[in-house]
C-alpha positions as CSV (number, residue, x, y, z in Angstrom):
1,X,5.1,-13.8,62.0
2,X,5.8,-11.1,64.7
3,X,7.4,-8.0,63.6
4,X,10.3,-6.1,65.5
5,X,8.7,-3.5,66.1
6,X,5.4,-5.6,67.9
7,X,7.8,-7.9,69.8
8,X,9.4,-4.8,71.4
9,X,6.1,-3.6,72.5
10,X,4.9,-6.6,73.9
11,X,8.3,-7.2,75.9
12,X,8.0,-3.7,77.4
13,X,4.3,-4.4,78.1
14,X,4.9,-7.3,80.2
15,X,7.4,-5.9,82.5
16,X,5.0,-3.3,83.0
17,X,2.2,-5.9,84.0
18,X,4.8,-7.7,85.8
19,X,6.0,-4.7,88.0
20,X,1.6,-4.5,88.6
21,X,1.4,-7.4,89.4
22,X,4.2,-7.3,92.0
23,X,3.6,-4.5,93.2
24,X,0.0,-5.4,94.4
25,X,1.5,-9.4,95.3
26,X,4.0,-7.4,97.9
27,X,2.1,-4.8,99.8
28,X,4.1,-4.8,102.3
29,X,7.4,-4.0,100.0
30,X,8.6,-0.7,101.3
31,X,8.0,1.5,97.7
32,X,7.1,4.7,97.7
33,X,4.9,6.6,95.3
34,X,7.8,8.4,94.0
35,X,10.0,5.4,93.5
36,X,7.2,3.2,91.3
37,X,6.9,6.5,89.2
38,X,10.1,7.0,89.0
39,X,10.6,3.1,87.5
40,X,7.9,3.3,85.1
41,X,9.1,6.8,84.1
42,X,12.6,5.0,83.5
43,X,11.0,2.0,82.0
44,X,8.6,4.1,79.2
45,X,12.0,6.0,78.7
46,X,14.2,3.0,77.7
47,X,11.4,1.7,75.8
48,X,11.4,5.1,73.8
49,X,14.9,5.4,73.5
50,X,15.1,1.8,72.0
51,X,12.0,2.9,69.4
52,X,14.4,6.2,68.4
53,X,17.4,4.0,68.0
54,X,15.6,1.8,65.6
55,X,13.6,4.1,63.6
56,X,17.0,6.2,63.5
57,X,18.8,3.0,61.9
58,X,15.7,2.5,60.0
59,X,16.0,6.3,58.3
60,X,19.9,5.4,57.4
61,X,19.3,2.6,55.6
62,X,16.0,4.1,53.7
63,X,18.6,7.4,53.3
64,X,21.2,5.2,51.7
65,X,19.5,3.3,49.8
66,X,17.7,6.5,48.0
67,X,21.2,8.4,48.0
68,X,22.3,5.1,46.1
69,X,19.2,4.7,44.1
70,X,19.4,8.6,43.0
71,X,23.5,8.1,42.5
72,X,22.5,4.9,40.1
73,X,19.8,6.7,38.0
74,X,22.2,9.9,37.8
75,X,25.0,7.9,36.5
76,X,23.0,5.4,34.4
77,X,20.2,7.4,32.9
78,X,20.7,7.6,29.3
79,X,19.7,11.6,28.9
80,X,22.0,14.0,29.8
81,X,21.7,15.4,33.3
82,X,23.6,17.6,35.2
83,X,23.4,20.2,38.2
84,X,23.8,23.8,38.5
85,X,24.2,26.3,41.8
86,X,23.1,29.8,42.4
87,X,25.4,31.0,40.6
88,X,24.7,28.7,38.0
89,X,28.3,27.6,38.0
90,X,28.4,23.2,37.1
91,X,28.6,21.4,39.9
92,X,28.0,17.8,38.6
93,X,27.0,16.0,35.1
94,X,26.5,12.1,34.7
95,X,28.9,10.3,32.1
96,X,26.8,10.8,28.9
97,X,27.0,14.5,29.3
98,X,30.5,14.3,30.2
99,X,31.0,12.4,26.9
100,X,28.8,15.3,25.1
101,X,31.3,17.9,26.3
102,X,33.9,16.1,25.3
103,X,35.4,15.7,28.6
104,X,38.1,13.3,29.6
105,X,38.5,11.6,33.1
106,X,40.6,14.2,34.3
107,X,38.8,16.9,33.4
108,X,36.7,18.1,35.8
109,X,33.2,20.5,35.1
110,X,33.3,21.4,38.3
111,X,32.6,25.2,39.1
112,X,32.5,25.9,35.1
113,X,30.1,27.6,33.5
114,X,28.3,27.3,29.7
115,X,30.3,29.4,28.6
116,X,33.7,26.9,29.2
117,X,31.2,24.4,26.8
118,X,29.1,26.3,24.2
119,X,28.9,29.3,21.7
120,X,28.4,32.6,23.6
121,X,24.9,32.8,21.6
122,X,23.7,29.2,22.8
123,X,25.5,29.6,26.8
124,X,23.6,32.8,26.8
125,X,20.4,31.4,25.8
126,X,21.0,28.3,28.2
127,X,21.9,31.0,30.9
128,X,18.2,32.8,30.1
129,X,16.2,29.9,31.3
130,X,18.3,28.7,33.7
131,X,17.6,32.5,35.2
132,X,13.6,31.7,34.6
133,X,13.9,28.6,37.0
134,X,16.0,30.5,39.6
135,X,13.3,33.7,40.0
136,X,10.1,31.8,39.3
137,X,10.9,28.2,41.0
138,X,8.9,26.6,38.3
139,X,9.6,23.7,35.5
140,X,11.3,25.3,32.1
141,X,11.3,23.4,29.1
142,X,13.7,24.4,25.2
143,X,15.8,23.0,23.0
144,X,19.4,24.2,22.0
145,X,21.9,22.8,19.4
146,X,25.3,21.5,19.6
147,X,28.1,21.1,17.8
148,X,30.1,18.0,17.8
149,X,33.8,17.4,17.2
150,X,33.1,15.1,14.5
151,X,31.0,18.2,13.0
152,X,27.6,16.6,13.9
153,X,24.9,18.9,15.1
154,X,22.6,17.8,17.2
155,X,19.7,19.2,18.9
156,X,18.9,18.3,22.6
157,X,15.6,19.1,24.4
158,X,16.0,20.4,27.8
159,X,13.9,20.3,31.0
160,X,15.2,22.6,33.7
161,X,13.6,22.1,37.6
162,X,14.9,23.8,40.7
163,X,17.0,22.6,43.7
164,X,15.6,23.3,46.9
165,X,16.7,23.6,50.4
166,X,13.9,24.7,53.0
167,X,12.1,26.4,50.6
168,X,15.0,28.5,49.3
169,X,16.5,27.5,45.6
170,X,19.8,26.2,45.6
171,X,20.5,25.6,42.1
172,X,19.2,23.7,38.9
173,X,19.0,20.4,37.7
174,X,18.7,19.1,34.2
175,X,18.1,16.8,32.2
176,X,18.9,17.1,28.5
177,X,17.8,14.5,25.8
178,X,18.8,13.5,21.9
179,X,16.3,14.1,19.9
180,X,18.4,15.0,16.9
181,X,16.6,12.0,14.7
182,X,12.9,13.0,15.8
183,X,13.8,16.2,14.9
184,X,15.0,15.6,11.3
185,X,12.2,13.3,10.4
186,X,10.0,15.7,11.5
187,X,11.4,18.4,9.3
188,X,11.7,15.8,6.4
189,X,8.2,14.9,7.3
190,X,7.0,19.0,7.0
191,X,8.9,18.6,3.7
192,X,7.0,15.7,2.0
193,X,4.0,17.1,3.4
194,X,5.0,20.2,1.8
195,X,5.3,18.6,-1.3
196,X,2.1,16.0,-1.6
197,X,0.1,19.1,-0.7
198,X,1.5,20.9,-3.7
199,X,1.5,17.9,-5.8
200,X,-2.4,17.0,-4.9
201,X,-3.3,21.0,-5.2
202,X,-1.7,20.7,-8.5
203,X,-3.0,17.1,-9.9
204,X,-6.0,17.9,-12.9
205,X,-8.5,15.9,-10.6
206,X,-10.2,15.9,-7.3
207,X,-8.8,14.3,-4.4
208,X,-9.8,13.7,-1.2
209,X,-9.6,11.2,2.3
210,X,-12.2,10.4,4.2
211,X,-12.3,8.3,7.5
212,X,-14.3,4.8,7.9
213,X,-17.5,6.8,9.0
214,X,-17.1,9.2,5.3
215,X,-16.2,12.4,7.0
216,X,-13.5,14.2,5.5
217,X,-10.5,14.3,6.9
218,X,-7.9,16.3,3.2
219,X,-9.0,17.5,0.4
220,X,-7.1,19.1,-2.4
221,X,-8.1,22.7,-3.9
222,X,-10.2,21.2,-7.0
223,X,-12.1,20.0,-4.7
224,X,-13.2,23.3,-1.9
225,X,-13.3,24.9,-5.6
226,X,-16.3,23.2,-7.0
227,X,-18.0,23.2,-3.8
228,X,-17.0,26.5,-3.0
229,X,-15.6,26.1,0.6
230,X,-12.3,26.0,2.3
231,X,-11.4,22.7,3.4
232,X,-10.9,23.9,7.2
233,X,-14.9,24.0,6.6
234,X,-15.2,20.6,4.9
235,X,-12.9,19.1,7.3
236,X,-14.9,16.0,9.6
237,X,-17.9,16.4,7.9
238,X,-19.6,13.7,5.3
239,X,-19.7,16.2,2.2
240,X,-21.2,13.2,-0.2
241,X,-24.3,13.1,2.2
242,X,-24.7,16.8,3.0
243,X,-24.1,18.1,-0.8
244,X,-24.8,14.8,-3.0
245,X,-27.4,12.8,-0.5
246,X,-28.8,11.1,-4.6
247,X,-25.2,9.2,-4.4
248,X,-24.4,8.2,-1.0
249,X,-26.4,4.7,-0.8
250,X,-23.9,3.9,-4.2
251,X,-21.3,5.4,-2.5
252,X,-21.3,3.7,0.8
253,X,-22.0,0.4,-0.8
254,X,-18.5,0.8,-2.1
255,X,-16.7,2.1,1.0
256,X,-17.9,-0.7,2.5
257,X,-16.7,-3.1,-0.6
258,X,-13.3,-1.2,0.1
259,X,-13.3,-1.8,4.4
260,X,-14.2,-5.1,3.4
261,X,-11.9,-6.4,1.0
262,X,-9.0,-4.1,1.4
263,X,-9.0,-3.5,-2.6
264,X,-8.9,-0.9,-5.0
265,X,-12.3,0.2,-6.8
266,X,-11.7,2.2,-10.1
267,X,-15.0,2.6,-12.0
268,X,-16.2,5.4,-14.9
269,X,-19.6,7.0,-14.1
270,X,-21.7,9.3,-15.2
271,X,-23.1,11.9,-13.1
272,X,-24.3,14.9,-12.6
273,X,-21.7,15.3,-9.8
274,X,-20.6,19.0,-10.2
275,X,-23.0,20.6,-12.2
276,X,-26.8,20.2,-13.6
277,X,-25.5,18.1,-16.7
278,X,-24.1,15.0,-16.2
279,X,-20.9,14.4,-17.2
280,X,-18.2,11.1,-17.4
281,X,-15.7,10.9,-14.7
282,X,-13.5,8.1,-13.7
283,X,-13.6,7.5,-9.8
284,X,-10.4,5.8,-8.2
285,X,-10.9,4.4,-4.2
286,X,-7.8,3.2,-2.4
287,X,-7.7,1.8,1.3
288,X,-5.8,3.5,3.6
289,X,-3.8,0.8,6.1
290,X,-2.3,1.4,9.1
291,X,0.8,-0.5,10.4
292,X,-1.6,-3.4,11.5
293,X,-3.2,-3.3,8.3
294,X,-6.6,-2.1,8.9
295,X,-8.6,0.1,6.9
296,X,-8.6,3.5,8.7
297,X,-9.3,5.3,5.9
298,X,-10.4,5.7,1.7
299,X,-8.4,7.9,-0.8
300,X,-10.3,9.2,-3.5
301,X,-9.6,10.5,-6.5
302,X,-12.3,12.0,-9.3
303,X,-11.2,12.5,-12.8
304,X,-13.8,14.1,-15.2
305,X,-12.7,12.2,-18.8
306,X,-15.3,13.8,-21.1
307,X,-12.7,14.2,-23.5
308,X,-11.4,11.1,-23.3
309,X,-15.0,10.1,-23.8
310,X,-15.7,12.0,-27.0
311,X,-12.4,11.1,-28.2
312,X,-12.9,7.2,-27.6
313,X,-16.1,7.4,-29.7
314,X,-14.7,9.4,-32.3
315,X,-12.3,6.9,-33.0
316,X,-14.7,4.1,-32.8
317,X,-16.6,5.8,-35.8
318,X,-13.6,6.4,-37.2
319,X,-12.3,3.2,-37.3
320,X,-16.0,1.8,-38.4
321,X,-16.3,3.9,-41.2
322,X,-12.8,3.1,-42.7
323,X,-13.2,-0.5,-42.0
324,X,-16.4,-0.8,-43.6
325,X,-15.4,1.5,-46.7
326,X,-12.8,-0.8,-46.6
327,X,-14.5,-3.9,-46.9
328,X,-17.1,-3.3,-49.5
329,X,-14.5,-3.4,-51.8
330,X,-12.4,-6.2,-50.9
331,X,-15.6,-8.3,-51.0
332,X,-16.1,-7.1,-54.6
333,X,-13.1,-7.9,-55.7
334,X,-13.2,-11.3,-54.1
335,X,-16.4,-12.0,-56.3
336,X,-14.6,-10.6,-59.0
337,X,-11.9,-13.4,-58.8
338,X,-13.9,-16.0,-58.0
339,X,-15.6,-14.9,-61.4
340,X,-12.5,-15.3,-63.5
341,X,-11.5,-18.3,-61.5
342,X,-14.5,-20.5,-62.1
343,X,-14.3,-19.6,-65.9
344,X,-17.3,-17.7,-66.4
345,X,-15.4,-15.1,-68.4
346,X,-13.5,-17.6,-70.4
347,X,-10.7,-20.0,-69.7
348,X,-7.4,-19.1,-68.2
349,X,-3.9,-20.6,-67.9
350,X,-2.0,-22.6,-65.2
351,X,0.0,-18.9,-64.5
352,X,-3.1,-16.7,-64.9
353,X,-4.7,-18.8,-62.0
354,X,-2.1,-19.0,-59.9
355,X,-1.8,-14.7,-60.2
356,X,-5.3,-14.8,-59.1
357,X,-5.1,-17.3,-56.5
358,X,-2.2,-15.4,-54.9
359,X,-4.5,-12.4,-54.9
360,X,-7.3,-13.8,-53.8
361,X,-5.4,-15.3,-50.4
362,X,-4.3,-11.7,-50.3
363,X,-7.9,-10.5,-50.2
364,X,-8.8,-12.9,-47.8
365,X,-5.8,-11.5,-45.6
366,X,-7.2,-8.3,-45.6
367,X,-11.1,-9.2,-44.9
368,X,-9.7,-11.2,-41.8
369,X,-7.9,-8.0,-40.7
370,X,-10.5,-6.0,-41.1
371,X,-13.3,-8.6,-39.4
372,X,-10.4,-8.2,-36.3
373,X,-10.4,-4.8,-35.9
374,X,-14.1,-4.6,-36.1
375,X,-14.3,-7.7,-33.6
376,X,-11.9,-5.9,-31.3
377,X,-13.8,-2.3,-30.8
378,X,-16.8,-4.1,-30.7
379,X,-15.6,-6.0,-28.0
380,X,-14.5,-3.5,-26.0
381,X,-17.8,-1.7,-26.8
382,X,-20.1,-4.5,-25.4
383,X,-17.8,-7.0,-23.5
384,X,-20.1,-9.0,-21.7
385,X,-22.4,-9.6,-25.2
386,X,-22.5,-13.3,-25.5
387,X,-24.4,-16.0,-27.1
388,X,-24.0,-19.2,-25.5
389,X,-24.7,-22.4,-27.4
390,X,-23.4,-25.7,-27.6
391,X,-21.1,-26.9,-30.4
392,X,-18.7,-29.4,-31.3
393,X,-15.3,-28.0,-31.1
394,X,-13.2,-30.2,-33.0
395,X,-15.1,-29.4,-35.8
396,X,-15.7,-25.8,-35.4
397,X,-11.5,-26.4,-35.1
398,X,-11.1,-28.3,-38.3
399,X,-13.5,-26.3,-40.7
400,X,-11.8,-23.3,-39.3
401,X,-8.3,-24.6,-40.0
402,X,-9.6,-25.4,-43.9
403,X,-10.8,-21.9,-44.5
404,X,-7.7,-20.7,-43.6
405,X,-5.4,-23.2,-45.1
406,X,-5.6,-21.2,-48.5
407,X,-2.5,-18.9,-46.5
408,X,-0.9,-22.0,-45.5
409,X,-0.6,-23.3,-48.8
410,X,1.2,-20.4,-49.9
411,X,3.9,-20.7,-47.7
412,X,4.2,-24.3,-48.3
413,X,3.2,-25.3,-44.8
414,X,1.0,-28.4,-43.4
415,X,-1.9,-27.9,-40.8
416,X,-2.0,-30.9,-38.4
417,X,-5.1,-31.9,-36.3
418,X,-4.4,-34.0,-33.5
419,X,-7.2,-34.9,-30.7
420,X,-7.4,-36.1,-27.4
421,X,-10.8,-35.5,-26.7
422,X,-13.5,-38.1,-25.1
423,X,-16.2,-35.3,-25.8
424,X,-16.1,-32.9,-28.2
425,X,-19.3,-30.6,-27.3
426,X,-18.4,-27.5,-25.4
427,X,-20.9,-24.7,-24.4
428,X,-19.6,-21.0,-25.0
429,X,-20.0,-18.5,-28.3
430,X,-19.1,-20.1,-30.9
431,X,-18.4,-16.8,-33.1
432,X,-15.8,-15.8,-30.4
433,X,-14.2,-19.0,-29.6
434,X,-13.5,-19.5,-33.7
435,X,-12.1,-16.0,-33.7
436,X,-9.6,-16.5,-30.9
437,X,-9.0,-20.1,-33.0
438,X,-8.7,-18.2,-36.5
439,X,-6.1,-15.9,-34.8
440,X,-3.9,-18.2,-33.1
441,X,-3.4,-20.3,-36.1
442,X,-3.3,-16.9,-38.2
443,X,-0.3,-15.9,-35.9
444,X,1.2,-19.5,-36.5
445,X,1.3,-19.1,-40.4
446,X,2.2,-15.9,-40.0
447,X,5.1,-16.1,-38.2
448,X,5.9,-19.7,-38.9
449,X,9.0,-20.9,-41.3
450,X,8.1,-22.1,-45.0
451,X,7.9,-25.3,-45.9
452,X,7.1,-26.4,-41.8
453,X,4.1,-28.1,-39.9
454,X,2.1,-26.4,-38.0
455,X,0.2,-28.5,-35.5
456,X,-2.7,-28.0,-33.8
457,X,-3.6,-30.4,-30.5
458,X,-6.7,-30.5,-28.4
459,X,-6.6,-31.7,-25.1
460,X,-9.2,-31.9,-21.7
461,X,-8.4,-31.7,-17.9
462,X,-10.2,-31.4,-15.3
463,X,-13.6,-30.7,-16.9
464,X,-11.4,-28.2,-19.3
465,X,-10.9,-27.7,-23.3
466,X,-6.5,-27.0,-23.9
467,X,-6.3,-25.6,-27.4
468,X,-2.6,-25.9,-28.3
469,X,-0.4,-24.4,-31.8
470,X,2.8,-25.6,-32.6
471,X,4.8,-23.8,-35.1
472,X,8.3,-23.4,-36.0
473,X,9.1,-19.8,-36.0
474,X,12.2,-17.5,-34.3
475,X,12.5,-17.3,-30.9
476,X,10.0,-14.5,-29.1
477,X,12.2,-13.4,-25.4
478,X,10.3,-13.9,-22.6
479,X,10.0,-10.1,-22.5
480,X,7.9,-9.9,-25.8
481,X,5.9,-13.3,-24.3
482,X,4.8,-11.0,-21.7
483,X,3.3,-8.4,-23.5
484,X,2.5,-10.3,-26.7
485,X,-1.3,-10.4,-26.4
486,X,-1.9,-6.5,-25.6
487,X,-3.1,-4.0,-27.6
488,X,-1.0,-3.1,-31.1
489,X,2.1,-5.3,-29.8
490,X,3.6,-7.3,-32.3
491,X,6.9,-9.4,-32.8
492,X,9.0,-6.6,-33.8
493,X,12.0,-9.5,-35.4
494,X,13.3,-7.8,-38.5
495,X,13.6,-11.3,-39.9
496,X,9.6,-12.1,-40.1
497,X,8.2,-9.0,-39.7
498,X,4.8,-8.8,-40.8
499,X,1.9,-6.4,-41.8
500,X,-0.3,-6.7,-39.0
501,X,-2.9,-4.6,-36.5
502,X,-1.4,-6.6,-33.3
503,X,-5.2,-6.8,-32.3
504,X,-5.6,-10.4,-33.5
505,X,-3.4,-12.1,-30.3
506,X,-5.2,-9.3,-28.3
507,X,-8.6,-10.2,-29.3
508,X,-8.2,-13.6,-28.9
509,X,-7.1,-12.3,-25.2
510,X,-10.0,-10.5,-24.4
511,X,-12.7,-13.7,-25.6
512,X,-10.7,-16.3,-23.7
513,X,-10.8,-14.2,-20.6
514,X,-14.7,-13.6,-20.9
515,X,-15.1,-17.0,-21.0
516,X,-13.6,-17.6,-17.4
517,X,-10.3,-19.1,-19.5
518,X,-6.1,-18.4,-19.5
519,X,-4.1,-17.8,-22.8
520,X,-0.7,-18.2,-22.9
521,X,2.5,-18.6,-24.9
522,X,6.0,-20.0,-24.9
523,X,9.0,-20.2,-27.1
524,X,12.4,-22.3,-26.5
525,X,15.9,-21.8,-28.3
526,X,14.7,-25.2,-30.9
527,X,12.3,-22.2,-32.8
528,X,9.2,-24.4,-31.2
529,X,6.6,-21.7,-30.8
530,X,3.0,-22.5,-28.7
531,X,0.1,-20.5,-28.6
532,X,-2.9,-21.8,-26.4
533,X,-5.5,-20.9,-24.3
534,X,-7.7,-23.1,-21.4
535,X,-11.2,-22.4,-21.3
536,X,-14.0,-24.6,-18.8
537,X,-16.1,-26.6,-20.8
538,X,-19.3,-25.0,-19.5
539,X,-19.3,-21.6,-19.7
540,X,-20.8,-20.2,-16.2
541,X,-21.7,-16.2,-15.8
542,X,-19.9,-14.9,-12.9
543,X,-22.6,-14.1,-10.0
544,X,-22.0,-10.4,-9.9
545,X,-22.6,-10.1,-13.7
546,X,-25.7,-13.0,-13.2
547,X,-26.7,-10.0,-10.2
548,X,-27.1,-7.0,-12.9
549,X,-28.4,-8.6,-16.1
550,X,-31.3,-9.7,-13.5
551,X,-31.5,-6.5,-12.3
């Protein structure tokens, strides 16, 4: 489709041709020269008097239509924005300043100055760069703080440009925007930065980040201390490879565990990290996720636990020596009543046995105790020592239950053996798996009522062995459930409470676990008590511990 503008030259074009075209049809039409210039003359000035009247309507509307579109923006743009003259006297503002000065409808800010609106400190200071943009003519940028009525301050940054009029400066416009919130998180943000600089300078350990590629990005002082550099100088270099290139293949295999999984590593190591003798330090890797919740970056923090170290083994030997000073004699005087018992020494009476039979069961109390807390540090010593055979579990069940029914018998209660089980060959360490059975149904005499059955069910599903004791005893919370099997916790009821390490239950914990199994416990408001565990009939060695006992 034509536009106006091309029709109008293609009219005016063919009344030219045409007036040609006559003009040479006719030659004997009595025109002059000076009369065909003077129509052409006429005709190209109609035809540019016709182009001025439509470009002049053309410059209107364009005019308008920015005088509105600069009216709209003024009045709708949601910064403050207002406009100054020479004399730096207010000539306009848009509704949101109006609303920041408090100003009503009436109220005009017409030919007032800062000084009408602010402090004399902050309309001088306002005044200042206003001055700036008036004798230089270029862009000025600051911020300045205001007072509300409701006795909020807030702080507005201002960009100041001039007003021109053929080159000469007329005035000043600006625009002033709310940045009251960025500003206070910003300062809050100085704050905590403030303060988990001070906190990391001040933790006992190294710490440090590092980006995905290993160079350093923080690092606390403990850190520029043992290498002996400020962290400006560490900073966006890989330290591990440039100071400690013997542990960067280790080291790197872990970051990349980290980038991979998005998981903590914490691990104890020793190395010769620091210093020419190697020393024990626990090493703690975190991820560092932005908001999409990729890995940009690893924390790392370096403890050196020598102490905790020497300290761990003094207590090992420690508890070792007691233990087995303790046992020497408790076996002795276990023979010793056996002695008397099976009347090698001479007959004794209904009463005299049953003193010695109550001692005996005490003995045997105290050698189970003792054969815990041995099994216990030992465990935790060498966790992953195993000896894997295959055994019959109901009866490793039942001649466990008869060695220990001796306790049972003194408190009047009744072991009960119920089984479910199609196959009753299992393949795990035996030694452990009777230990975590000899401690649950130690618990369940324990703490179970006189004169009550204890029960004791063995179950399969799903290719696994459920162990399962019943007991009547007084309700545990579910509080004390859920720390029952750690380390020295015991049920602290003043009604049944009992001499004990509180490492049998965690023991028993620690086995079930290594063989790829759950324990668990429950107790309801009837006094039923249940102390279980879950464990696959075939034990299988996880393929990262499979990985270093091959290598």
């Amino acid at each position: 489709m034509l536009s106006k503008k091309l029709h109008r030259k293609m009219m005016f074009y063919t009344i030219f041709l045409l007036f040609i075209i006559w003009t040479l049809a006719e030659p004997n039409t009595a025109l002059t020269f000076r009369d065909a210039s003077f129509f052409i003359l006429l005709l190209f000035l109609v035809q540019s008097w016709i182009e001025k009247k439509y470009l002049y309507t053309k410059l209107s509307v364009k005019y308008k239509n920015q005088a509105d579109l600069l009216n709209n923006l003024f009045l709708n743009c949601p910064d403050l924005v207002y406009r100054k003259d020479s004399n730096l006297r207010y000539k306009d503002c848009n509704p949101i300043m109006r609303a920041m000065l408090n100003l009503d409808k009436k109220e005009s800010i017409f030919n007032k100055t800062d000084y009408d609106f602010y402090p004399p400190k902050t309309a001088k200071i306002i005044r200042y760069y206003d001055r700036q943009v008036l004798e230089s003519g270029r862009i000025v940028s600051y911020k300045i703080e205001k007072n509300q009525p409701n006795g909020e301050n807030k702080i507005y940054e201002t960009l100041l440009a001039p007003v021109t009029d053929k080159s000469h400066i007329t005035g000043v416009i600006g625009i002033l925007r709310d940045t009251t919130q960025f500003e206070t998180l910003k300062e809050k943000l100085f704050i905590q930065n403030a303060q988990l600089e001070s906190i990391l300078n001040n933790m006992p350990y190294i710490v440090y980040m590092k980006d995905c590629e290993g160079k350093l990005i923080f690092c606390n002082k403990h850190l520029e201390n043992k290498i002996g550099m400020s962290q400006n100088k560490l900073i966006g270099i890989n330290f591990i490879e440039k100071y400690f290139s013997n542990l960067y293949d280790e080291i790197k295999q872990e970051d990349n565990q980290i980038l991979a999984t998005k998981e903590n590593i914490v691990s104890e190591k020793q190395l010769n990290f620091f210093s020419e003798s190697k020393s024990w330090y626990q090493i703690g890797k975190t991820p560092i996720l932005d908001h999409k919740n990729n890995v940009v970056g690893i924390i790392v923090m370096i403890k050196n636990i020598d102490n905790e170290k020497a300290l761990e083994a003094q207590k090992r030997n420690l508890v070792s020596t007691i233990t087995h000073d303790l046992k020497t004699p408790t076996n002795a005087q276990l023979g010793a009543m056996n002695i008397l018992l099976d009347g090698s020494l001479g007959e004794l009476n209904q009463e005299q046995k049953e003193m010695i039979e109550l001692s005996k069961n005490s003995n045997i109390y105290m050698k189970n105790m003792i054969s815990t807390i041995l099994s216990a540090y030992r465990f935790e010593e060498e966790p992953d020592t195993t000896n894997i055979t295959v055994f019959n579990f109901y009866q490793l069940v039942h001649f466990t239950a008869k060695e220990i029914a001796n306790l049972a018998i003194t408190k009047q209660q009744n072991i009960i053996i119920l089984s479910n089980l199609l196959d009753e060959d299992i393949q795990a360490d035996k030694l452990q798996i009777k230990r975590a059975v000899m401690n649950l149904l130690s618990n369940a005499i324990t703490y179970g009522f006189e004169k009550t059955d204890i029960v004791v069910n063995m179950q399969e599903q799903d290719n696994c062995i459920i162990f399962n004791v019943t007991n009547k005893g007084y309700h545990i919370s579910d509080e004390k459930i859920k720390e029952i099997f750690e380390k020295y916790k015991t049920n602290e009821n003043a009604k049944f409470n009992k001499a004990s390490t509180g490492l049998g239950l965690y023991l028993s914990k620690k086995i079930i676990k290594s063989h790829n199994g759950e324990i668990y416990a429950s107790s309801d408001m009837n006094n039923n008590c249940i102390f279980g565990f879950k464990i696959p009939r075939i034990f299988e060695i996880p393929q990262q511990k499979l990985k270093e006992k091959i290598s």
